[in-house]
DRENTORKOL-3810 file (N, C-alpha, C; in nm, 4 decimals):
REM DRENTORKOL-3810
@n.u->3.5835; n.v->-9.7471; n.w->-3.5640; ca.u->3.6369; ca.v->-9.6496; ca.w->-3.6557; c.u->3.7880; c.v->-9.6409; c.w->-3.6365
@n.u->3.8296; n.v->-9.6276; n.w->-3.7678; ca.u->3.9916; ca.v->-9.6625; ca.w->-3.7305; c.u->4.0438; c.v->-9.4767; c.w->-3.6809
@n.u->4.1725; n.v->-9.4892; n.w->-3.6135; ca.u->4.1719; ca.v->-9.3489; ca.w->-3.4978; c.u->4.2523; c.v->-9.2562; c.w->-3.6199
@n.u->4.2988; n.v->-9.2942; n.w->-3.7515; ca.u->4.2981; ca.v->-9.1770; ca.w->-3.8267; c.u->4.2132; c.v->-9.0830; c.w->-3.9118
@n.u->4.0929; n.v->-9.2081; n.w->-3.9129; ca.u->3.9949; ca.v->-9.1559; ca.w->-3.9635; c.u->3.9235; c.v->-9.0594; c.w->-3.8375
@n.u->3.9249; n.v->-9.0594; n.w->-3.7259; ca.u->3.8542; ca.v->-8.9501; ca.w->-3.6340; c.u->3.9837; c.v->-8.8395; c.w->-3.6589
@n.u->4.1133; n.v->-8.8890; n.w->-3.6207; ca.u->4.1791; ca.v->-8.7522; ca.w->-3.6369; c.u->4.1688; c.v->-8.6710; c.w->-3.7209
@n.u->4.1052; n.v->-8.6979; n.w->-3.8849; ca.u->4.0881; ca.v->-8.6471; ca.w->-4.0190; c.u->3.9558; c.v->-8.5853; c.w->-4.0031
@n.u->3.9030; n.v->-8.6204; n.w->-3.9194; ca.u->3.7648; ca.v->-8.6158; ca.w->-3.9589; c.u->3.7827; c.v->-8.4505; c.w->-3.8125
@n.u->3.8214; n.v->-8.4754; n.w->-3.6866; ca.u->3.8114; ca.v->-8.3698; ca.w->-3.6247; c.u->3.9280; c.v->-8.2370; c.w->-3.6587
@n.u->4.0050; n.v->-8.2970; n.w->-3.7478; ca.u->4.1089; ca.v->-8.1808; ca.w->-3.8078; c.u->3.9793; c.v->-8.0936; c.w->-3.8913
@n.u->3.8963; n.v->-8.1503; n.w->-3.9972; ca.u->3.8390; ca.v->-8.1010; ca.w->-4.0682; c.u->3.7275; c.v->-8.0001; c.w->-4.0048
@n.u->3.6688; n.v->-8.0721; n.w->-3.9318; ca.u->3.5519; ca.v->-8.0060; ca.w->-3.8174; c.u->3.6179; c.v->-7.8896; c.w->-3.7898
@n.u->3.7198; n.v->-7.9033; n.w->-3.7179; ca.u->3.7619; ca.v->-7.7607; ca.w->-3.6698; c.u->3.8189; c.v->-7.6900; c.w->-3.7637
@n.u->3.8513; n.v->-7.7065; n.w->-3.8766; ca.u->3.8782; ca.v->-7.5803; ca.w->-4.0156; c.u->3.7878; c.v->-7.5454; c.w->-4.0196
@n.u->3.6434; n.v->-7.6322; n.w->-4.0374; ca.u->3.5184; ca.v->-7.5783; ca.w->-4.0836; c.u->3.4206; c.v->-7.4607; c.w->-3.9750
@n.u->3.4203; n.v->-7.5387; n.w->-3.8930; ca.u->3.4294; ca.v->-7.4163; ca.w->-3.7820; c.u->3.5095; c.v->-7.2465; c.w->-3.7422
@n.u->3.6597; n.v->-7.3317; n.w->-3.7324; ca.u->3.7433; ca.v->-7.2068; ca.w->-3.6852; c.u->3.7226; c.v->-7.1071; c.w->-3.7972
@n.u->3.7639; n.v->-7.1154; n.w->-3.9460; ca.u->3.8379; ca.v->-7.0369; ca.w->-4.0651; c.u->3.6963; c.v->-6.9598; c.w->-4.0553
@n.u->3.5629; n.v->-6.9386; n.w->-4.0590; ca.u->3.4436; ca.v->-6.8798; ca.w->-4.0612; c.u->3.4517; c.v->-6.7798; c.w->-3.9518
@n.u->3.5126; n.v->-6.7960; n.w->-3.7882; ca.u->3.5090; ca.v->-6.7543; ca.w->-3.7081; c.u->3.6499; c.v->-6.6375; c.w->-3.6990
@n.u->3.7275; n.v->-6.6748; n.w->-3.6934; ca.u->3.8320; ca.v->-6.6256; ca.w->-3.7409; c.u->3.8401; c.v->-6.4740; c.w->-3.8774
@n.u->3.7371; n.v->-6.5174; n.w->-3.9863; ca.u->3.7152; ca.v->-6.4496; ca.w->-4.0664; c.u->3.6124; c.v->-6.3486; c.w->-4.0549
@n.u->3.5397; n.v->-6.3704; n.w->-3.9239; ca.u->3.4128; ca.v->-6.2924; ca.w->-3.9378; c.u->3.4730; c.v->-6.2052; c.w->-3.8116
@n.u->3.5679; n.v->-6.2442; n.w->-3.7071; ca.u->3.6414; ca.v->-6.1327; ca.w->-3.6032; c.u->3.7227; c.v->-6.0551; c.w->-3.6415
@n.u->3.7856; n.v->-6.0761; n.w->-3.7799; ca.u->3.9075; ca.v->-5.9810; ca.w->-3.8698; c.u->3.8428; c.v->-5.8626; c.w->-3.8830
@n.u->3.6772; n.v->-5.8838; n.w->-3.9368; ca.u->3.5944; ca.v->-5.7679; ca.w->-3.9320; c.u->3.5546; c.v->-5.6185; c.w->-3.8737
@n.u->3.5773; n.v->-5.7234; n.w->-3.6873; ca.u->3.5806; ca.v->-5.6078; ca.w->-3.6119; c.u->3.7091; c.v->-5.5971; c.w->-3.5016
@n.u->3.8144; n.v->-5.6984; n.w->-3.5747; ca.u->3.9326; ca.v->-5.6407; ca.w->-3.4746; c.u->4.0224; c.v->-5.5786; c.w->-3.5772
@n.u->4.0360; n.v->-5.5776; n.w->-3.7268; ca.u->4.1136; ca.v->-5.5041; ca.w->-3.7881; c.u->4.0968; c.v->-5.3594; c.w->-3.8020
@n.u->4.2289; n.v->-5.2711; n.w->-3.8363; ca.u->4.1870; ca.v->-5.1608; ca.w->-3.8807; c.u->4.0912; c.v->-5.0716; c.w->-3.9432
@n.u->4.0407; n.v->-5.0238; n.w->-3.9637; ca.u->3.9738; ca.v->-4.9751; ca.w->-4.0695; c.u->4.0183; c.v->-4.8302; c.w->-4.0924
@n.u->4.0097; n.v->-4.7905; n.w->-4.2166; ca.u->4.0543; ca.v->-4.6567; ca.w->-4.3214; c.u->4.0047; c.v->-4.6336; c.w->-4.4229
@n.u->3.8689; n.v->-4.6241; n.w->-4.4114; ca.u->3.8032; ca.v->-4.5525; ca.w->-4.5664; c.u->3.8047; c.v->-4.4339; c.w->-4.6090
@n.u->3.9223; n.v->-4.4150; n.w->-4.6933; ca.u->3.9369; ca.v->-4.2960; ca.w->-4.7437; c.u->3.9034; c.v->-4.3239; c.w->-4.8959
@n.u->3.8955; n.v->-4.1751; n.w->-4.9781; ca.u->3.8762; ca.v->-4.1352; ca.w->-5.1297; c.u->4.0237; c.v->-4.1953; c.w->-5.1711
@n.u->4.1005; n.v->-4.2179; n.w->-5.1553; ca.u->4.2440; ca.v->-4.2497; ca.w->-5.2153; c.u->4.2324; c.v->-4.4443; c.w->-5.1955
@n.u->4.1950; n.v->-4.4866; n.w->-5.1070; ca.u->4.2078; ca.v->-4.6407; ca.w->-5.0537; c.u->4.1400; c.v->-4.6762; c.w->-5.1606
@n.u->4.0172; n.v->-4.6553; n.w->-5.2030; ca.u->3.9135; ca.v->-4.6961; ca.w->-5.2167; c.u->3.9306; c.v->-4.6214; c.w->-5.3872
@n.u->4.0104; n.v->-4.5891; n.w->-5.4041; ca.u->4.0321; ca.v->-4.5524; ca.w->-5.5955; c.u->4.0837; c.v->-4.6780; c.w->-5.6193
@n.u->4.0742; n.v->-4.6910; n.w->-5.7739; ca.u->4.1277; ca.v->-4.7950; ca.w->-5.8499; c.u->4.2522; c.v->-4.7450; c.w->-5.8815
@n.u->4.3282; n.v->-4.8814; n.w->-5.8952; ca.u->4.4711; ca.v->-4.8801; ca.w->-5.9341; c.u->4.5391; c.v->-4.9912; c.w->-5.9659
@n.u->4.5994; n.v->-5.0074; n.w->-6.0912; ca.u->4.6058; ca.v->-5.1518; ca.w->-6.1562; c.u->4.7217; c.v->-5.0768; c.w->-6.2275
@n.u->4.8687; n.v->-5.1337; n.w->-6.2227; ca.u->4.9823; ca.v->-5.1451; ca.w->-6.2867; c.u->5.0178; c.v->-5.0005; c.w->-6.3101
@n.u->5.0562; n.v->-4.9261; n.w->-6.2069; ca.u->5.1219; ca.v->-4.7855; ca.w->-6.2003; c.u->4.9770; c.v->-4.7480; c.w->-6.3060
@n.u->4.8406; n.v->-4.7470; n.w->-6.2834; ca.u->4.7907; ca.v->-4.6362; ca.w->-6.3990; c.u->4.7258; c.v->-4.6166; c.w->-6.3116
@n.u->4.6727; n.v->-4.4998; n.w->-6.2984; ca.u->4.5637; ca.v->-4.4313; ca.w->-6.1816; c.u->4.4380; c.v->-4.4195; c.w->-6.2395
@n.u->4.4055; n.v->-4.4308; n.w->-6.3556; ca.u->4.2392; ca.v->-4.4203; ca.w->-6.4067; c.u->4.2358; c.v->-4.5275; c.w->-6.4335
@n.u->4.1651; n.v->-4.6089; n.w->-6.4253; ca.u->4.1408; ca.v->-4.7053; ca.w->-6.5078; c.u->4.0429; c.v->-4.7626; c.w->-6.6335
@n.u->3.9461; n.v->-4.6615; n.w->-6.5749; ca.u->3.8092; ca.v->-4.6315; ca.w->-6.6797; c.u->3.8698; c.v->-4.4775; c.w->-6.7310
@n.u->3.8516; n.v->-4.5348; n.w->-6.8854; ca.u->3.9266; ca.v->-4.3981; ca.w->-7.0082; c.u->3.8935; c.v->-4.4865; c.w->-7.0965
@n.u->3.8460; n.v->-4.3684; n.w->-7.2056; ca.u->3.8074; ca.v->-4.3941; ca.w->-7.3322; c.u->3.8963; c.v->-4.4370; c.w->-7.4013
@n.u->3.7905; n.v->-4.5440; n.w->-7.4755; ca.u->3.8771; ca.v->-4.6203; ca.w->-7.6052; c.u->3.9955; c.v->-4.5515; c.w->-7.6504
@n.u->3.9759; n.v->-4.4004; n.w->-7.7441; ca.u->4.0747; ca.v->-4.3727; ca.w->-7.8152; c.u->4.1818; c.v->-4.3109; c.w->-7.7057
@n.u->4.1664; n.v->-4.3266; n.w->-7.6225; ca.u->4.2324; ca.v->-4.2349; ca.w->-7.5264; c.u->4.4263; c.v->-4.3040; c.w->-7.5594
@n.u->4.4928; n.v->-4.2766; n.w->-7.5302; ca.u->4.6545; ca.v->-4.3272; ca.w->-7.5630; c.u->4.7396; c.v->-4.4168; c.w->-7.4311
@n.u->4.7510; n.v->-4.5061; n.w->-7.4701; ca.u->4.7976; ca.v->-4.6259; ca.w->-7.3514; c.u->4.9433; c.v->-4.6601; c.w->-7.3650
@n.u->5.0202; n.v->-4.5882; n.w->-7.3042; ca.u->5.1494; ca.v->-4.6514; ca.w->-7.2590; c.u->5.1923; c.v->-4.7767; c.w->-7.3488
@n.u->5.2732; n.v->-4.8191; n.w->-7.4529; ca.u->5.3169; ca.v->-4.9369; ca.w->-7.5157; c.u->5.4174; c.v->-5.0217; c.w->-7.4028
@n.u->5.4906; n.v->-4.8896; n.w->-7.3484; ca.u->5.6172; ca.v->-5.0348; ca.w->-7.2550; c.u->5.5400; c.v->-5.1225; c.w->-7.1573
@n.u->5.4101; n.v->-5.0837; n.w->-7.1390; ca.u->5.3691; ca.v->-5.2278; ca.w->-7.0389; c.u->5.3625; c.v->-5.3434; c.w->-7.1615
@n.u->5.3143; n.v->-5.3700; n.w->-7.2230; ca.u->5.2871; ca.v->-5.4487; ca.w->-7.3219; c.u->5.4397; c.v->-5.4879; c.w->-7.3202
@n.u->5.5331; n.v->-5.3990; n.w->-7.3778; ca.u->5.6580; ca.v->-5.4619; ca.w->-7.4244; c.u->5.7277; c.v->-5.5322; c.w->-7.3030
@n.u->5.7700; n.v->-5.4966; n.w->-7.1930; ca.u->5.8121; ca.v->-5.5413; ca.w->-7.0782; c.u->5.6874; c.v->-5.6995; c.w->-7.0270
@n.u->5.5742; n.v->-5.6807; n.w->-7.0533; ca.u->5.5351; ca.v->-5.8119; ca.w->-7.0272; c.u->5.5215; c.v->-5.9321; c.w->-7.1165
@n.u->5.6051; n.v->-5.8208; n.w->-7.2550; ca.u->5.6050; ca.v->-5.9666; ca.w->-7.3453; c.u->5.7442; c.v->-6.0326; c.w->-7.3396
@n.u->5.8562; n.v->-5.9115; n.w->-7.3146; ca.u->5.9771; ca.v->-5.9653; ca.w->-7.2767; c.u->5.9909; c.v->-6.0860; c.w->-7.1226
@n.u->5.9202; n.v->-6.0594; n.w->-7.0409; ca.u->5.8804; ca.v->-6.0982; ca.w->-6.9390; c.u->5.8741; c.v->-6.2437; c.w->-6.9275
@n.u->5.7641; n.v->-6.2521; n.w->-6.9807; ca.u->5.6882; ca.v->-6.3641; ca.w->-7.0913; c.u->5.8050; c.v->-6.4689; c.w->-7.1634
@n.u->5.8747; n.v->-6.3768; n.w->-7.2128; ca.u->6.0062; ca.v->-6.5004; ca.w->-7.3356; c.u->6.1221; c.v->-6.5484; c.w->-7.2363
@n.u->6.1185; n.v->-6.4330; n.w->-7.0931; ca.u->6.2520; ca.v->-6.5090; ca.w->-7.0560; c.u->6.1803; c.v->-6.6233; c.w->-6.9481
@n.u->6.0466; n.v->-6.5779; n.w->-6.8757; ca.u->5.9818; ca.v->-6.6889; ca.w->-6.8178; c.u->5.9824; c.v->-6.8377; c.w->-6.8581
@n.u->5.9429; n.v->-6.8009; n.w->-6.9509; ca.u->5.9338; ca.v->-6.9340; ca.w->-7.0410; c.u->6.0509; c.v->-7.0104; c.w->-7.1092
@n.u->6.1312; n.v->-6.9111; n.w->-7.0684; ca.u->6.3176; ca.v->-6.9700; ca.w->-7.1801; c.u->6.3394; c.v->-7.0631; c.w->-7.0182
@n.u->6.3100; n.v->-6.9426; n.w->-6.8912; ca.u->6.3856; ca.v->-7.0062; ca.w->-6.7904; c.u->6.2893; c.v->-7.1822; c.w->-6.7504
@n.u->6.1706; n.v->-7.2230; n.w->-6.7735; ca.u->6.1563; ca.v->-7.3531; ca.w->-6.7471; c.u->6.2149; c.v->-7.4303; c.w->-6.8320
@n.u->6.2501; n.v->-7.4198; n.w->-6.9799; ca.u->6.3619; ca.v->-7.5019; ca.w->-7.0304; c.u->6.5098; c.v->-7.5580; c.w->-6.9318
@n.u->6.4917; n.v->-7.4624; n.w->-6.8419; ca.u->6.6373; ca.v->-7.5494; ca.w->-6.7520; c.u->6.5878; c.v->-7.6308; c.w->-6.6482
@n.u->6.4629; n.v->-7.5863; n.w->-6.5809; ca.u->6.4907; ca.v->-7.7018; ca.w->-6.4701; c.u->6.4571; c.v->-7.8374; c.w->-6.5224
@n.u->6.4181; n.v->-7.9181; n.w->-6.6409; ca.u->6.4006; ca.v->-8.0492; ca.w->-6.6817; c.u->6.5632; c.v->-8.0523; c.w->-6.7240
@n.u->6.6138; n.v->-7.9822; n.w->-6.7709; ca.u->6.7992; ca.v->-8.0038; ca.w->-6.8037; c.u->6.8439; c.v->-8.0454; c.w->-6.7025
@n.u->6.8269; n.v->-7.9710; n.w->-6.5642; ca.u->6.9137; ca.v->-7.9282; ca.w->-6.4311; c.u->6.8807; c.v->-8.0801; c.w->-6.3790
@n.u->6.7572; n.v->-8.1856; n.w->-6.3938; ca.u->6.7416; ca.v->-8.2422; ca.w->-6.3276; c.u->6.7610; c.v->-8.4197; c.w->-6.4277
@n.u->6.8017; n.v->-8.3644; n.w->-6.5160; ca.u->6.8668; ca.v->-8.4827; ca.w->-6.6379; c.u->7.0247; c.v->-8.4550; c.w->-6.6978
@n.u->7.0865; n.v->-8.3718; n.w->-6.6224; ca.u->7.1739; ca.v->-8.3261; ca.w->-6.6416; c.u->7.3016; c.v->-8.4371; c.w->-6.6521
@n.u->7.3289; n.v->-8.5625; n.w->-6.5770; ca.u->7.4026; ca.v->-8.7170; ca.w->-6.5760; c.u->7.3609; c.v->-8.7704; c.w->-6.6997
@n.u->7.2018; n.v->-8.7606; n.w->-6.7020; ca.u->7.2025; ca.v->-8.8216; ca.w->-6.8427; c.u->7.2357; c.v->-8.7769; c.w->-6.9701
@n.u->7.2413; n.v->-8.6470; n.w->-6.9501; ca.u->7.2743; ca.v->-8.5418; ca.w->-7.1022; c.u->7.4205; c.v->-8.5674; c.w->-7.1160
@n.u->7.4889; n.v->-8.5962; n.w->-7.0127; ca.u->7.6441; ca.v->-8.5402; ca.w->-7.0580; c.u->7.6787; c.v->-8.4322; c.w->-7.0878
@n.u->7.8022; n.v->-8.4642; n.w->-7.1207; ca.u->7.8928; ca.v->-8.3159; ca.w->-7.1771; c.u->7.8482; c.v->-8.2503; c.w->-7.2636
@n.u->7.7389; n.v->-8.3273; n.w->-7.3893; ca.u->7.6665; ca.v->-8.2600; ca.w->-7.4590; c.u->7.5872; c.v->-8.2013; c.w->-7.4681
@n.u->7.5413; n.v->-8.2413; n.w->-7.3463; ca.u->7.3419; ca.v->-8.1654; ca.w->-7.2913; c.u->7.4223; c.v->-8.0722; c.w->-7.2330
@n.u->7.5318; n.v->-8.0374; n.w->-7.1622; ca.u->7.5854; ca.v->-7.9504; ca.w->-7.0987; c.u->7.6286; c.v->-7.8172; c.w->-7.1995
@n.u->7.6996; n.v->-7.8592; n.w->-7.3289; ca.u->7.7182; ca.v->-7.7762; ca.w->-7.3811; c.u->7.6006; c.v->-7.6975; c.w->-7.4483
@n.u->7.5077; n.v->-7.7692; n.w->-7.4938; ca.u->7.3935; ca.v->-7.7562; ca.w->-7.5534; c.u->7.3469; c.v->-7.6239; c.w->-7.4315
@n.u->7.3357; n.v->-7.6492; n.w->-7.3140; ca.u->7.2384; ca.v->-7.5766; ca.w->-7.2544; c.u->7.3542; c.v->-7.4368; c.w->-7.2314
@n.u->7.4423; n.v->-7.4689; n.w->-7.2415; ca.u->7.5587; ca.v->-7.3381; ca.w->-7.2471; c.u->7.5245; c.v->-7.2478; c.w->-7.3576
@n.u->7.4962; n.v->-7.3042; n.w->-7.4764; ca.u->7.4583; ca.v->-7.2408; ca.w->-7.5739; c.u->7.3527; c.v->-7.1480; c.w->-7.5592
@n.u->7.2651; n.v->-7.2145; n.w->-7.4774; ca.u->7.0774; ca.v->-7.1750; ca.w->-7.4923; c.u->7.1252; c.v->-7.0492; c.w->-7.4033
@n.u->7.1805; n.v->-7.0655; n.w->-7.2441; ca.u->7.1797; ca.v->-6.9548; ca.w->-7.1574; c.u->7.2862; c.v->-6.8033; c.w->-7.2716
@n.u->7.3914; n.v->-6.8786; n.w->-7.3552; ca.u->7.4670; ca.v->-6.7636; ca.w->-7.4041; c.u->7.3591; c.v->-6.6770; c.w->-7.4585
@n.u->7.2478; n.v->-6.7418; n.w->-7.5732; ca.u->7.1616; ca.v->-6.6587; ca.w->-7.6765; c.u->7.0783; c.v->-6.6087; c.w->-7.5831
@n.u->7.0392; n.v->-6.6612; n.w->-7.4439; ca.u->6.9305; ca.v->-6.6044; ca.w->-7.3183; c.u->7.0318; c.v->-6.4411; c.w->-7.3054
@n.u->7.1117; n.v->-6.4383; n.w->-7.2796; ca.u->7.2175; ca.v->-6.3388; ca.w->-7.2248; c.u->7.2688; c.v->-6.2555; c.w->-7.3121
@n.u->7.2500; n.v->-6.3027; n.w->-7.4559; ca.u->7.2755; ca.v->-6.1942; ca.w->-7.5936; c.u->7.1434; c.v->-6.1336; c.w->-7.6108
@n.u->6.9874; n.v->-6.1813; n.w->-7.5657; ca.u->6.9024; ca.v->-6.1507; ca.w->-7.6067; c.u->6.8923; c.v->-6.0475; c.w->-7.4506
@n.u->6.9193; n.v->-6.0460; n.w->-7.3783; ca.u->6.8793; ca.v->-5.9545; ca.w->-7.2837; c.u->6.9719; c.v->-5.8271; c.w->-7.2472
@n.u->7.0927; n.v->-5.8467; n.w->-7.3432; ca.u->7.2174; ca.v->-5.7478; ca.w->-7.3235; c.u->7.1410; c.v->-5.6447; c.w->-7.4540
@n.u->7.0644; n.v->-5.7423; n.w->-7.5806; ca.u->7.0681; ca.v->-5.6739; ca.w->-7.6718; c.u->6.9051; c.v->-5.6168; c.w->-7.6073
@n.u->6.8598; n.v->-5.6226; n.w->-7.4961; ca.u->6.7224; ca.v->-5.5787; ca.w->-7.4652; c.u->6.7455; c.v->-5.4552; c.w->-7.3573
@n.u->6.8717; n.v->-5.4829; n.w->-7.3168; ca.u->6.9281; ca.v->-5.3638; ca.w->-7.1938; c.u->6.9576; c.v->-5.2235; c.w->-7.3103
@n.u->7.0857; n.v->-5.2805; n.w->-7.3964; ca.u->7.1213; ca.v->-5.1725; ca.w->-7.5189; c.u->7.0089; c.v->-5.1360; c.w->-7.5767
@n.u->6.9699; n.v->-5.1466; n.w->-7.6330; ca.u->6.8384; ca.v->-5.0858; ca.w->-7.6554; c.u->6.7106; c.v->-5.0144; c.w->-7.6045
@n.u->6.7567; n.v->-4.9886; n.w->-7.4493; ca.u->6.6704; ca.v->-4.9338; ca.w->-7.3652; c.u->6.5392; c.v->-4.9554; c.w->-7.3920
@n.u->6.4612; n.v->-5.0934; n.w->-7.3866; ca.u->6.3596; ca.v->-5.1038; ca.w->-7.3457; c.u->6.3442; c.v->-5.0827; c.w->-7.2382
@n.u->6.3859; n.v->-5.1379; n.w->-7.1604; ca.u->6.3237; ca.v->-5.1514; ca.w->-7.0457; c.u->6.4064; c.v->-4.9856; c.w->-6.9408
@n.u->6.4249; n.v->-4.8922; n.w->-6.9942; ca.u->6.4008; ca.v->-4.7524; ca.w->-6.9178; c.u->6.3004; c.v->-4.6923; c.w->-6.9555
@n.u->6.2299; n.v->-4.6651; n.w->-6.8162; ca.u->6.0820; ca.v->-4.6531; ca.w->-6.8168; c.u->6.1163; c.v->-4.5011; c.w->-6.8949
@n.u->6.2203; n.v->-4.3974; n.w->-6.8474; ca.u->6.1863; ca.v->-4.2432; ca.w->-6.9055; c.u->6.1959; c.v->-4.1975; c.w->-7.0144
END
C-alpha cells in the first residue's frame, strides 16, 4: 500500500472517530442556561415570530435587503474587472470608473432619502 494512501486513510479514521467524541463531551462539559428568554424565538430584530397574517410587518426590512441585494451584486461586477484589468486598458478602466460613480450616486441618493434610518 502506497504510505499516502495509509496517511489518508488514518487522517480519516481519526475524524471519524474523534468529531463524534468531541461532540458528544460538548454535551456535558459546556455551559448550560435554560431560560424562558434563551429559548424564545428571534429572527431579524422581531421578537414574535408567529403573528397573524393580517397583522402589520415592518417594510424597511424588505427595503434594506433589497438595497442590500443591488449593491451585493453591483459589487461582484468588479472582481472579474480587478483581475482583467491589463487587458481592459484605459478603457475598461474608465468604463469601471463610470459603473463605481452611478454605484456612489445610487447610494448618496439612498442615504438622502433616508432609507436606511431605521426611526
Amino acid at each position: 500500500m502506497a504510505p499516502n494512501l495509509v496517511l489518508a486513510s488514518g487522517v480519516i479514521l481519526a475524524l471519524v472517530v474523534a468529531l463524534p467524541v468531541v461532540f458528544h463531551l460538548t454535551k456535558y462539559l459546556g455551559a448550560k442556561s435554560d431560560s424562558i428568554r434563551k429559548n424564545e424565538p428571534y429572527e431579524s430584530g422581531i421578537r414574535s415570530t408567529h403573528k397573524d397574517a393580517s397583522d402589520t410587518f415592518n417594510v424597511k426590512f424588505y427595503i434594506i435587503g433589497i438595497i442590500f441585494l443591488l449593491f451585493d451584486v453591483e459589487i461582484l461586477f468588479m472582481f472579474p474587472w480587478a483581475i482583467n484589468l491589463r487587458e481592459l486598458g484605459f478603457f475598461g478602466m474608465m468604463e469601471m470608473f463610470v459603473f463605481m460613480g452611478l454605484l456612489i450616486a445610487g447610494l448618496v441618493y439612498v442615504y438622502k432619502s433616508k432609507v436606511l434610518k431605521w426611526t
